[in-house]
C-alpha positions in Angstrom: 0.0 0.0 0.0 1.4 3.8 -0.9 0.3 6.2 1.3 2.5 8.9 -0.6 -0.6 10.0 -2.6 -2.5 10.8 0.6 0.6 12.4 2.1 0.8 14.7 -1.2 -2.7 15.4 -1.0 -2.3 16.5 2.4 0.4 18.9 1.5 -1.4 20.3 -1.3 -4.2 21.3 0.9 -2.3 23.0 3.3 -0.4 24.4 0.5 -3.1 25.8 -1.6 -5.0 26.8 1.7 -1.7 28.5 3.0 -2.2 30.7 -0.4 -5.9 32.5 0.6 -4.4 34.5 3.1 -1.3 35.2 0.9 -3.7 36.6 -1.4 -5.3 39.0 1.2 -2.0 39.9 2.5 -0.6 41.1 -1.1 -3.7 43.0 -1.9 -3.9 44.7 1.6 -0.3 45.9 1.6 0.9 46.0 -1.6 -2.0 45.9 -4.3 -3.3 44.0 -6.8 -0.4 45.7 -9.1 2.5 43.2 -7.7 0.6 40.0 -10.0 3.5 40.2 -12.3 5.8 39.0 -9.2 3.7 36.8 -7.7 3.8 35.1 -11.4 7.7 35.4 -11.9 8.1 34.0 -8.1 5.9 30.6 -8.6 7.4 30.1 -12.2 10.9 30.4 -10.3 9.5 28.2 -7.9 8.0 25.4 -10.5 11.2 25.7 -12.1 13.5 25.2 -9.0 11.2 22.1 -8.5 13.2 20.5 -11.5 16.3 20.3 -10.5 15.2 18.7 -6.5 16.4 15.0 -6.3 14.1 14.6 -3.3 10.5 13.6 -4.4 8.5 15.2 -1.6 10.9 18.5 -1.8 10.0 18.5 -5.8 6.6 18.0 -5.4 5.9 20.9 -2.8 8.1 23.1 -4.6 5.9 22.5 -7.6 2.5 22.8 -5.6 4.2 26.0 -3.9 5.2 27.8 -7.3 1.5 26.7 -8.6 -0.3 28.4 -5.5 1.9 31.4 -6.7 0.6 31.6 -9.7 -2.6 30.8 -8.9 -2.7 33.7 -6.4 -1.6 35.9 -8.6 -4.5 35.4 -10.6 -6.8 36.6 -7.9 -5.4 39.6 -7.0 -7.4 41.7 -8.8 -10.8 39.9 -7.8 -9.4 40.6 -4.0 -9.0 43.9 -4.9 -12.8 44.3 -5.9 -13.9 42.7 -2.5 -11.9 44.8 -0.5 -13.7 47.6 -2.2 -16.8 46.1 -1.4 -16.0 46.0 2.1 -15.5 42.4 2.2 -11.9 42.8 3.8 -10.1 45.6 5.0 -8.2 48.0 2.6 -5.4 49.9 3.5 -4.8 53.1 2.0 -0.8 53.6 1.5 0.0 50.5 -0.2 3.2 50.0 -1.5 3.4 50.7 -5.5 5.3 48.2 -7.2 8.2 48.9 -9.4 7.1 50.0 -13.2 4.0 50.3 -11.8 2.8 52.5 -15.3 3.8 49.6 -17.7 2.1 46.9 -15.2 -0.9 49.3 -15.5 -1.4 48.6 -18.9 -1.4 44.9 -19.0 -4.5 43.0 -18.5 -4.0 41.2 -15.0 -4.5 37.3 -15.3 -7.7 35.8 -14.4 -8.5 31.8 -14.1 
């Protein structure tokens, strides 16, 4: 019997839960602007998972980088409920860098 599927499972749900309050965290302080980063950080991250001889370390380096990018995909929908009043907004967020350019692009959405 392999219990490593459960195990991974496991992971993946504390993973991918771990990544609801990253999402609130970003938008709050920082602003639904910093998507490009949270992108280029889980891509680094999938990528990373390559090159890891250890199985389980692969694995939740993978999972990790895909919560990442999946976060960064709901930053702008975070950004509309904390404008509904769903979740507290803070004012003086911290504007990323090329904030203009990042302005312009369409932000991701799953």
């Amino acid at each position: 019997m392999q219990a490593f599927g459960v195990w991974l499972g496991l992971i993946t749900l504390l993973t991918i839960g771990l990544g609801f309050p990253l999402v609130i965290w970003v938008e709050r302080w920082l602003g639904w602007l910093w998507w490009p980063y949270l992108i280029g950080i889980g891509v680094i991250l999938v990528g990373i998972s390559l090159f890891i001889d250890n199985v389980w370390g692969s694995a939740w380096l993978g999972i990790l980088g895909a919560t990442f990018v999946w976060g960064a995909t709901e930053l702008k929908k975070q950004a509309r409920r904390a404008e509904l009043g769903w979740f507290p907004n803070h004012p003086k967020k911290i504007d990323p860098p090329f904030k203009q350019v990042i302005r312009k692009w369409k932000a991701p959405s799953l």
